[in-house]
NUZASE-293854 format. One record per residue (C-alpha): x, y, z. Coordinates in steps of 0.05 Angstrom, whole numbers, padded with zeros to 5 digits, always signed. Layout:
REM residues N
XYZ ...
This chain:
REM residues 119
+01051+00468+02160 +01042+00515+02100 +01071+00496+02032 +01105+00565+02025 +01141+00550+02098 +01157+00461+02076 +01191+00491+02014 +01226+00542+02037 +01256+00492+02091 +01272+00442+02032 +01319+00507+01999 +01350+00515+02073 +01368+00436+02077 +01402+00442+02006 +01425+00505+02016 +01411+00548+01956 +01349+00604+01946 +01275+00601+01959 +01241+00624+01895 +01170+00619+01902 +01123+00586+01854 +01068+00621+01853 +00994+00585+01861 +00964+00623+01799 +01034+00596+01755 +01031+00536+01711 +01084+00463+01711 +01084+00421+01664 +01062+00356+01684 +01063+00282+01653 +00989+00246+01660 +01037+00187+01685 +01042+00232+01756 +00978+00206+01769 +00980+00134+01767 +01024+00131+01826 +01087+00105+01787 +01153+00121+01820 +01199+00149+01816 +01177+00220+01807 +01218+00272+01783 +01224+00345+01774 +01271+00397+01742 +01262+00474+01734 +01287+00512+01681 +01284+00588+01676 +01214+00612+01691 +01186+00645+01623 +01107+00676+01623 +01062+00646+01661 +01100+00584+01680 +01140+00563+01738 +01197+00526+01700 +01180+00465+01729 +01172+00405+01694 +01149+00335+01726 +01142+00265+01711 +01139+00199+01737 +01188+00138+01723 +01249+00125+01687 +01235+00145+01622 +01237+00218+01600 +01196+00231+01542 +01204+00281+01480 +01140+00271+01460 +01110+00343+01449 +01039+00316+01486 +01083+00286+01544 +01076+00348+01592 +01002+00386+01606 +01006+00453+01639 +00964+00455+01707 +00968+00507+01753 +01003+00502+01821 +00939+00509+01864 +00914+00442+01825 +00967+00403+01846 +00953+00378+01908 +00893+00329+01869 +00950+00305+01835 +01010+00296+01872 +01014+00335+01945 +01083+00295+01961 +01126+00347+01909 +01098+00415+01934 +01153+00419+01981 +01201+00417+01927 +01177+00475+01892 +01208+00526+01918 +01280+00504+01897 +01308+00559+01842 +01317+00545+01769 +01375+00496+01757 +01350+00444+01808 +01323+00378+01803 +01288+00321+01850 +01282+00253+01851 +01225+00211+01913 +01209+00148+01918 +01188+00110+01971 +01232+00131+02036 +01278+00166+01989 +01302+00238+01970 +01351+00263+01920 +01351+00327+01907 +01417+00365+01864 +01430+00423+01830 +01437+00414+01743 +01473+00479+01721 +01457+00464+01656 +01382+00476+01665 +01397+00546+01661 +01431+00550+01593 +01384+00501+01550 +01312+00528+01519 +01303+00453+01513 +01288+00398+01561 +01330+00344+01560 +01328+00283+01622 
């Protein structure tokens, strides 16, 4: 199955919009993603330039650290973690949680009204 078709059944399942995330747009991603520590999590904020508004990391801890996210494009993400593309198709304002054999996925309202990241 196609990513663009997986995500757009993840927005049907929790009922809100498909907004695509383009291939050629940037996340921000914590090098932690790859070590295969779970949980991983995602939220999207408003998408702004070039980005998607997505912002992903892996564990408990959420990290202020300036160097804590890199920007990678969507089309690299597969190398890094396939399991989350479905995800990205959920609008800004939304937020995911996987682990092993678990799913949480809700929608953070105040995503939309921060310029700042916050856990």
């Amino acid at each position: 199955m196609d990513s663009t078709k997986e995500q757009m059944i993840i927005c049907k399942k929790y009922g809100t919009d498909f907004i695509e995330a383009a291939p050629y747009l940037k996340v921000g991603i914590a090098e932690n993603v790859k070590t295969l520590l779970i949980p991983i999590n995602g939220l999207r904020i408003p998408l702004k330039g070039d980005t998607t508004g997505w912002y992903i990391w892996a564990g408990e801890e959420f990290s202020s650290d300036p160097d804590f996210f890199v920007a990678l494009h969507i089309e690299h993400l597969g190398e890094w973690c396939p399991q989350i593309i479905k995800f990205l198709g959920l609008p800004p304002g939304w937020r995911f949680l996987i682990a092993d054999n678990y799913e949480d996925v809700w929608q953070d309202l105040g995503l939309l009204n921060s310029d700042s990241l916050s856990s």
